[in-house]
C-alpha positions as CSV (number, residue, x, y, z in Angstrom):
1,X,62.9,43.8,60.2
2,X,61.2,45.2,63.4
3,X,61.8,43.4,66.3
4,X,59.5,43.1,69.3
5,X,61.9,45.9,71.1
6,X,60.6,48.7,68.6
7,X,59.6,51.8,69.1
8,X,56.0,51.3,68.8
9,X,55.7,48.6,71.0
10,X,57.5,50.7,73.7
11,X,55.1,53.9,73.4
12,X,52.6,51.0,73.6
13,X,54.0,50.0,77.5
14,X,54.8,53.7,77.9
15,X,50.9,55.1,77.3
16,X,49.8,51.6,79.3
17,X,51.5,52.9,82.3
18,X,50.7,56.5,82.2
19,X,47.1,55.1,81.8
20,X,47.0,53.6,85.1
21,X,49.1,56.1,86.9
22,X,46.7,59.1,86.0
23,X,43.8,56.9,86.4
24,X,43.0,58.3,90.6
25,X,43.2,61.6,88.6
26,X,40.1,60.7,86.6
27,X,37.7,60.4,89.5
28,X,38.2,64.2,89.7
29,X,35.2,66.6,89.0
30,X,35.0,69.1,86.7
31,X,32.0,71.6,88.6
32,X,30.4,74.1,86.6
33,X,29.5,77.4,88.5
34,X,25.9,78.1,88.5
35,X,25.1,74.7,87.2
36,X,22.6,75.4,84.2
37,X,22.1,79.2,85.4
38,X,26.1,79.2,84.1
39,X,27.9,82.3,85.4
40,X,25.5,85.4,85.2
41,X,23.5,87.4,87.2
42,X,21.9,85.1,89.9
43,X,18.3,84.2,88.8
44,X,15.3,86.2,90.5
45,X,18.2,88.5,91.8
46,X,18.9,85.9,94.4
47,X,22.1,87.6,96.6
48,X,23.3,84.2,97.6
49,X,22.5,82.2,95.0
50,X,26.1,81.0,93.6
51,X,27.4,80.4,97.9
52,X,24.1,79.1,99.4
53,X,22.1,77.4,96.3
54,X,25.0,76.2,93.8
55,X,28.0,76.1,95.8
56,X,26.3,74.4,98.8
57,X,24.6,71.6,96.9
58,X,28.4,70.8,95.7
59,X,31.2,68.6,97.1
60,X,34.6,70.1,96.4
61,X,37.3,67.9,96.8
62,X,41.2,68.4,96.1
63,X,42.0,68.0,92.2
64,X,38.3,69.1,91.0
65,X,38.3,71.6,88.5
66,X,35.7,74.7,88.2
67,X,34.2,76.1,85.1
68,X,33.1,79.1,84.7
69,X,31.6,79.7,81.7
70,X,29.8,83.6,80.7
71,X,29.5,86.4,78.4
72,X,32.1,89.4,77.0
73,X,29.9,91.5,80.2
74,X,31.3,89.0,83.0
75,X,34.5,88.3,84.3
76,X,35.8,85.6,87.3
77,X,38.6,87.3,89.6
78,X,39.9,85.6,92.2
79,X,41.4,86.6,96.0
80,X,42.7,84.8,98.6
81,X,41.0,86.9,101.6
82,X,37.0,86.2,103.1
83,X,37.8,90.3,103.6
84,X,38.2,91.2,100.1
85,X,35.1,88.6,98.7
86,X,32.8,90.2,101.2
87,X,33.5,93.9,100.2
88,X,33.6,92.7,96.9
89,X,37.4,94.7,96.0
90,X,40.8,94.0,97.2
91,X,44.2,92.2,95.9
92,X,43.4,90.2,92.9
93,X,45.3,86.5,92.7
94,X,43.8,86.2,89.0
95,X,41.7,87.8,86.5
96,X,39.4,85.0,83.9
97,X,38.3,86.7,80.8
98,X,38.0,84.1,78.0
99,X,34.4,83.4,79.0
100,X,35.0,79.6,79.2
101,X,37.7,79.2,82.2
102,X,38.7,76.2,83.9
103,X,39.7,76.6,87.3
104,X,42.0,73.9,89.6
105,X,41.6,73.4,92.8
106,X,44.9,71.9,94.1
107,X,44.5,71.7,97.7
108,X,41.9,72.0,100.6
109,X,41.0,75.6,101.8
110,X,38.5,78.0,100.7
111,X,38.6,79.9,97.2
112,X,36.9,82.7,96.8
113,X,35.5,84.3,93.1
114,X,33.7,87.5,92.2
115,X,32.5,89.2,88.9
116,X,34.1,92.4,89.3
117,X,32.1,94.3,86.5
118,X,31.1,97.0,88.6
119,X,27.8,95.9,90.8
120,X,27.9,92.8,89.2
121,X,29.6,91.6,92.4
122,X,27.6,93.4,95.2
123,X,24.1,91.9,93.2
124,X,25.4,88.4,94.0
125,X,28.0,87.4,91.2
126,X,30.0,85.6,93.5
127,X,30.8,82.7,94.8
128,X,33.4,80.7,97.6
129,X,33.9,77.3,97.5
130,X,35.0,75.2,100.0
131,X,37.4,72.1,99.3
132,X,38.2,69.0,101.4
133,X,41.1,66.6,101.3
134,X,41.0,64.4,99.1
135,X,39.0,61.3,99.7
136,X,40.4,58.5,101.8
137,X,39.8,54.8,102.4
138,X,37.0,54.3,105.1
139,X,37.8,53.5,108.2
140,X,36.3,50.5,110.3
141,X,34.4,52.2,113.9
142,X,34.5,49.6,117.0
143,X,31.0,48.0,117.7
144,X,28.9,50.0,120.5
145,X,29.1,48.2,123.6
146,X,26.2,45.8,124.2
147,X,23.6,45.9,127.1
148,X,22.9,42.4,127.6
149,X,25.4,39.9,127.4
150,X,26.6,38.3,124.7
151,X,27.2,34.2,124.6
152,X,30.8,33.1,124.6
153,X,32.1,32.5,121.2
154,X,34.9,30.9,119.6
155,X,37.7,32.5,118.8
156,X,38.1,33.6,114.9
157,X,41.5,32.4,113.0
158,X,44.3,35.2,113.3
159,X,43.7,36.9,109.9
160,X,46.3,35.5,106.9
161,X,49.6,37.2,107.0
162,X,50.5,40.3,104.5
163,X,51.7,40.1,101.1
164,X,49.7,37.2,100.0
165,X,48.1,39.3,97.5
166,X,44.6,39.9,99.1
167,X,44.1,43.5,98.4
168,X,42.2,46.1,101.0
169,X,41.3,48.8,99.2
170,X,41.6,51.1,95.9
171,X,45.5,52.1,96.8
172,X,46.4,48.4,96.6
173,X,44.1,47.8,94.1
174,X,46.0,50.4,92.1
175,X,49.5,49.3,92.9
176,X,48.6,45.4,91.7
177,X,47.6,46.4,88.5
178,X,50.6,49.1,88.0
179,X,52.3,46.0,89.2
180,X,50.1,43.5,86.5
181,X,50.8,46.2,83.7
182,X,54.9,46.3,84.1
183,X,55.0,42.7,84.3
184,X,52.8,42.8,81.0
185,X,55.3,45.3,79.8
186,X,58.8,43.8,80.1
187,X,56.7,40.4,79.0
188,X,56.0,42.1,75.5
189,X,59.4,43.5,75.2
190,X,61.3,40.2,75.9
């Protein structure tokens, strides 16, 4: 007889919690390079269309993905240098060839891509991208001073002290339910 310790019902808790652990992952975006022009000569031979049209209409942000997606006559090479993107040559980091290539971008910096059939690159197939940090909780800015002055006013109540589960913002958000899903966990297990 199965018990309620079985196997299933602990790759049950198991996938629960992987769930909400990979769930900040999921807000990641997934950009693809030209948009519906795809990656291919720029249209109306447009020498900046992938930096200045596609890429700057983007938000890039640390754990977003690229995808490049193109024909046998393209390819997507990679380099680490402004130097070697401008004269469209230099030290390779990576070579794409499968025609449907999906690209991390694991921390802030600039990455920088190139079709390096030859003159593909020099008639604008190529494109840097620019990524931030990754987004963080807003921040509350001070009230501009005032002119005129204000009337007096009572004093507000100090605010209620920590841990008495009022959350302030997605990180604690996440942590109660990682916390709510455990509990859930060792519930169903007992």
């Amino acid at each position: 007889m199965e018990g309620r310790g079985s196997a299933a019902g602990h790759l049950a808790v198991v996938a629960m919690v992987l769930v909400l652990v990979m769930a900040p992952g999921a807000l990641a975006v997934n950009h693809v390079v030209g948009g519906s022009q795809l990656w291919s000569y720029p249209p109306t031979n447009d020498l900046t269309y992938y930096t200045n049209s596609w890429a700057a209409n983007q938000t890039f942000a640390v754990g977003d993905t690229l995808q490049f997606e193109y024909t046998s006559q393209h390819d997507v090479v990679q380099y680490n240098s402004a130097a070697d993107y401008n004269a469209c040559s230099g030290t390779a980091v990576k070579t794409y060839t499968s025609g449907n290539d999906t690209i991390p971008l694991p921390t802030a910096g600039t990455y920088y891509y190139i079709c390096s059939v030859p003159g593909h690159c020099t008639e604008g197939m190529k494109v840097s991208v620019t990524v931030g940090a990754a987004a963080s909780p807003p921040t509350a800015t001070p009230p501009s001073p005032s002119t005129t002055p204000s009337p007096p006013t009572t004093p507000s109540p100090p605010p209620p002290p920590s841990g008495n589960g009022a959350s302030s913002g997605p990180v604690l958000s996440m942590a109660g339910l990682l916390i709510a899903a455990l509990v859930a966990s060792l519930a169903f297990l007992v």
